[in-house]
N, C-alpha and C positions, 0 to 999 in steps of 0.2 A: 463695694465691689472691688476683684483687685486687678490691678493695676495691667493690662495685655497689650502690648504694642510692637511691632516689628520695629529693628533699629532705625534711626532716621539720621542720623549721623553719620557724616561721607565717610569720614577714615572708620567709621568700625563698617559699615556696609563695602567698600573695597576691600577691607580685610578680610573681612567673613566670605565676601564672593571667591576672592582667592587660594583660602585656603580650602572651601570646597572642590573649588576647581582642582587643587593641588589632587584632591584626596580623589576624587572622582574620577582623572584622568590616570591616575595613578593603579587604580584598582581596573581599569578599562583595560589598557594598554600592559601594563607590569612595565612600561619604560620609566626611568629615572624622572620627576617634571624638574623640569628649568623653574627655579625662583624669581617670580617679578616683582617688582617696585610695588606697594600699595598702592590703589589710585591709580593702577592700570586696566584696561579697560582685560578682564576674563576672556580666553578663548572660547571660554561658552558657560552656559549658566546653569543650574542648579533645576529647571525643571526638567521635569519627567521624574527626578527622583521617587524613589519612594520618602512616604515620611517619617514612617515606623518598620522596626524590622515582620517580618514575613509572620501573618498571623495573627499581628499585635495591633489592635486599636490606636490610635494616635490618641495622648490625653492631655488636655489641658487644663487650668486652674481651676478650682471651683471655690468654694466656701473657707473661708481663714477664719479661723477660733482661735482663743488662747487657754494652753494646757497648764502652764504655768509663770508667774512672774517674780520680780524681787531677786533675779540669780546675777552672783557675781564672779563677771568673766568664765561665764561656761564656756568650754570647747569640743570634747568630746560627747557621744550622744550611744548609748546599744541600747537593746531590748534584750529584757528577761524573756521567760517561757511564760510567765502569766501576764504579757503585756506591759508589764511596766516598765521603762526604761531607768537607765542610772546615767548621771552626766558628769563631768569633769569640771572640776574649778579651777581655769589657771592659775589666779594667782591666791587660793587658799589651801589649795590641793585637798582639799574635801572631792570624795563621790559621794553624791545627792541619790536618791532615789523618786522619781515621778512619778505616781500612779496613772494605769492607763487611763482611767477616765479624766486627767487633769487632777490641779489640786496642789497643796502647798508640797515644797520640797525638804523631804528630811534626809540628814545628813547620813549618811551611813558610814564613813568612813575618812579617813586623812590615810595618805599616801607617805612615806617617811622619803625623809631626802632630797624632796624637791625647793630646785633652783630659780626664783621668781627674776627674772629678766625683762626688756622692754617688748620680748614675745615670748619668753620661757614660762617656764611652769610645769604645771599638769597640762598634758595635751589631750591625744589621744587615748581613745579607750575600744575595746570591744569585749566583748564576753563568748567566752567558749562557748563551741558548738554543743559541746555537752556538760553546760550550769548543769543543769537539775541535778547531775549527778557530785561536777567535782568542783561545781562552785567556784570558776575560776573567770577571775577577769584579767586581761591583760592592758598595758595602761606604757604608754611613753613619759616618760621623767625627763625634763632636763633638770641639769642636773651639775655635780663638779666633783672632780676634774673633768667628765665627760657624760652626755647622756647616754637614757640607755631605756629598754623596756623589761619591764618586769610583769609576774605572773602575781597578782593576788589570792587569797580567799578570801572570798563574804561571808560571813556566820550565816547560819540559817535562818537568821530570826532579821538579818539584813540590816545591823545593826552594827556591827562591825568589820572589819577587815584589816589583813594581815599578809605582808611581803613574807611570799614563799619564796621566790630565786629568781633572778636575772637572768636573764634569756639569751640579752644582746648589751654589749656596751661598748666603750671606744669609739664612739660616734662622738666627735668632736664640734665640744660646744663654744655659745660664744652670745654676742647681748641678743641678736636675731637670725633669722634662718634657720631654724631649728627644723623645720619642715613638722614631723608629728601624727601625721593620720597614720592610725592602723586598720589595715582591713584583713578577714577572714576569709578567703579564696575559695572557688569552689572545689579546687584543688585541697584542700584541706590546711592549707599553709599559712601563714601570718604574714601580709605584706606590709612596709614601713614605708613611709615617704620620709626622707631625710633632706635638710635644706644643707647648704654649702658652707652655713656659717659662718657668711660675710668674708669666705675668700673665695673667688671665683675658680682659682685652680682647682680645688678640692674637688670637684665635679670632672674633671678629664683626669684625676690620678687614681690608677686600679689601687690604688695604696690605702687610702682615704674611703671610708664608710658613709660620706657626707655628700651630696648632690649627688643621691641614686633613689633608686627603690630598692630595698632589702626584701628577700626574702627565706623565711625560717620556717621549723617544722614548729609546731608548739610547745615543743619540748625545747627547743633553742637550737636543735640539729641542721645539718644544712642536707636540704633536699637532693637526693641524687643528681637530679636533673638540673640543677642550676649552672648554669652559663661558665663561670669563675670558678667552679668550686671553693666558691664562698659565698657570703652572704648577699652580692652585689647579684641582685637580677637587669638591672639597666643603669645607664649613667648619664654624666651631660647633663644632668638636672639643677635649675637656680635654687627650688623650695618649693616643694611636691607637699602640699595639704591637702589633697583628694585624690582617693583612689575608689572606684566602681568598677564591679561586672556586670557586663550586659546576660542573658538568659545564655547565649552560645561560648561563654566563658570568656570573650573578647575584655584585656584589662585594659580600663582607663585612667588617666590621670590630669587632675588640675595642676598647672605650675604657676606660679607666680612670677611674672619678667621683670625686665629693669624699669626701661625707661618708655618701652616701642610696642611690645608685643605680650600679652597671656596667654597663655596654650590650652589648648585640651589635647593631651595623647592619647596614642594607642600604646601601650605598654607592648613588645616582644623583647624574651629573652637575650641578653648580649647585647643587646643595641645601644648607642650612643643615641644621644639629644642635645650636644651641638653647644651647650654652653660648656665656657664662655662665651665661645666664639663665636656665637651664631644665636639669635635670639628668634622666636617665632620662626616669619618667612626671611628676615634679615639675615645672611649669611649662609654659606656653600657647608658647614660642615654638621653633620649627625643627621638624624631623620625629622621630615615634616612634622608638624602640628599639623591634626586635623578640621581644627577650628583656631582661630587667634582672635584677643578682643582686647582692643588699647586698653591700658590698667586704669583711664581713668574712671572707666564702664563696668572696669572687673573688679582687679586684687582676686583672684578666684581661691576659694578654700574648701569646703565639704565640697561632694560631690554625691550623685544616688542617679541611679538607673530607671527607668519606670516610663511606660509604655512607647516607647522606641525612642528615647529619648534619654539625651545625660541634663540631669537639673542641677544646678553650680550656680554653689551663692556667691557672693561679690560683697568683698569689704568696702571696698572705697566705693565700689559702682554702688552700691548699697540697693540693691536688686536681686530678683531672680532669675537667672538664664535659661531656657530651655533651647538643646541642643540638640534637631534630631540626628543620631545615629543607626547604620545598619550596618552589622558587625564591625568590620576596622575602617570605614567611611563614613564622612558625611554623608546626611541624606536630607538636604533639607536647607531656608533658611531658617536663622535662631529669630526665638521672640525673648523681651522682657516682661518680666511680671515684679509685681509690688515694688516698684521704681521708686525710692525716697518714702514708703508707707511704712518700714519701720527701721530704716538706720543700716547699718551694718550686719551681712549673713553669714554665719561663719559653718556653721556644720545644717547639713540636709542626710537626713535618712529615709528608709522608706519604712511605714510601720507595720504593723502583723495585719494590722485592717485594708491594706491599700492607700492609704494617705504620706505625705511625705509631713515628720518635724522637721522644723529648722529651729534652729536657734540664732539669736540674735547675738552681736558681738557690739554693743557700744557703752559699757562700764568700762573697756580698758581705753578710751579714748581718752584719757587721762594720763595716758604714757605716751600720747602725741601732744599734750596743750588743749585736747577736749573737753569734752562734757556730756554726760548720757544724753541720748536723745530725744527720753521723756519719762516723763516718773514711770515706774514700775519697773525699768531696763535695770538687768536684762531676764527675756520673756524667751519662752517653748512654744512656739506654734504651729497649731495642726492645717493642714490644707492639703485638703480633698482634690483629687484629680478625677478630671470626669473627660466622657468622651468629647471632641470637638466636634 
């Protein structure tokens, strides 16, 4: 069975109280909230909220299968139009193809170019809203001098693949923080998580393409409406690996902190997020996090939306979080799922069926002094969400 438990840990249960409270009094009132000390006692608490947004069933875990095993350092995860998914190899830069019903992974392609680092590689990936037709995946490289994402073709026969042009580059790289998740907007646009590339300034200089969220047309254009007029939809970010929309097109984002704090945002246009200076609720500068969870519970990376709720797996936390949200607040406390039952989570998607994969990230534990977590790593698995 897996794993469901509310936190029981002081410092993550006072973080999490306060940063609901942050978000709660914040959308109450529309006043600025004052940041407190963790381990402060809340102006007030988290019931009454709702738990799921308006309409939506609350869901929580149900049944975990394995769709596939034997992969090495997957990270990114999209779905075809006939359910099968294709997945990213960090560090072989092979994309795999997964039949939906499970089953072994064959290779469908290598990626040219890419820079294998202590977190580089092939990252992210998604596939055009309209495969069927133009057969296009788009895929984050690091990479050198700089990373960048590019636009592939799959052959038809999904057997190979071939770099048609570069979208974005000059995102400067470096051994980690490369950030990497790409998502498809319901805007139509391609959003980037970008990390700072182990220099904290990079993230507060409009100059700099690193510690933000990017956002492009899929063509590489930059959308009228962007903030900068330029690629920079938000900034202030340490290493942004999950990005989600909720159904009212509310964007979220996983960040990854220093030493104190994990975030979950709410992505708005133009806004600042406070790093360096400011880490989770620690510090007066940029906007709140909606939720924060000490990194030694999180390291937070994919991220997926699904029934009022952001699911964000956890590297180090080596867990599943479930986060209720209602549009740009909390609504809820968080619970853990599959706590230590398989290692490290690196990408959560939602699948055409209703199920969310994750994937596992403990083959590269070997670029810390590890070791996989047990044969078969690393695995694709499915888990069913059912009503609570």
């Amino acid at each position: 069975m897996p794993t469901h438990r509310t936190p029981s840990r002081r410092r993550l249960a006072s973080a999490v109280a306060l940063a609901t409270t942050i978000a709660f009094l914040g959308a109450c009132t529309g006043a600025e909230p004052s940041a407190r000390a963790p381990g402060a006692t809340p102006p007030s608490s988290t019931a009454g909220l709702p738990d799921a947004a308006a309409g939506e069933p609350a869901l929580t875990l149900g049944a975990v299968s394995e769709i596939t095993t034997g992969l090495e350092m997957p990270w990114g995860l999209t779905f075809l139009p006939d359910g099968s998914a294709l997945v990213s190899s960090r560090s072989t830069a092979e994309i795999l193809r997964v039949p939906a019903e499970g089953g072994a992974a064959r290779v469908v392609g290598t990626v040219p170019g890419v820079q294998v680092s202590s977190e580089g590689g092939l990252l992210g990936i998604v596939a055009s809203q309209d495969f069927a037709q133009d057969r296009t995946v788009f895929a984050y490289v690091s990479s050198s001098p700089t990373n960048r994402v590019v636009a592939l073709r799959v052959g038809e026969d999904l057997r190979s693949l071939a770099q048609e042009r570069v979208l974005i580059d000059g995102i400067e790289t470096a051994d980690r923080h490369h950030g990497g998740r790409l998502r498809l907007g319901p805007d139509g646009n391609l959003w980037i998580g970008t990390g700072d590339a182990f220099e904290p300034e990079n993230a507060a200089d409009d100059g700099s393409l690193n510690g933000k969220v990017l956002r492009i047309r899929p063509d590489g254009a930059i959308p009228d409406d962007n903030p900068s007029g330029t690629a920079v939809y938000s900034t202030g970010h340490r290493n942004v690996q999950g990005i989600a929309f909720g159904p009212d097109g509310a964007a979220y984002a996983s960040e990854l902190g220093h030493r104190t704090w994990d975030e979950l945002n709410v992505l708005r246009p133009g806004v600042d997020y406070g790093w360096p200076e400011s880490e989770g609720v620690e510090g007066d500068r940029g906007e709140q996090p909606i939720f924060v969870v000490h990194p030694d519970d999180a390291s937070p990376s994919g991220i997926a939306y699904a029934g009022g709720a952001i699911w964000m797996g956890a590297l180090g936390g080596q867990r599943l979080w479930r986060l209720p949200v209602d549009g740009t607040r909390a609504a809820g406390e968080p619970t853990e799922h599959l706590v230590g039952d398989y290692g490290r989570i690196r990408t959560v998607e939602p699948a055409p069926d209703g199920s969310l994969w994750i994937t596992t990230s403990n083959t590269d534990r070997a670029t810390w002094g590890g070791t996989p977590a047990r044969a078969g790593d690393d695995r694709i698995l499915r888990v069913e969400l059912v009503p609570e």
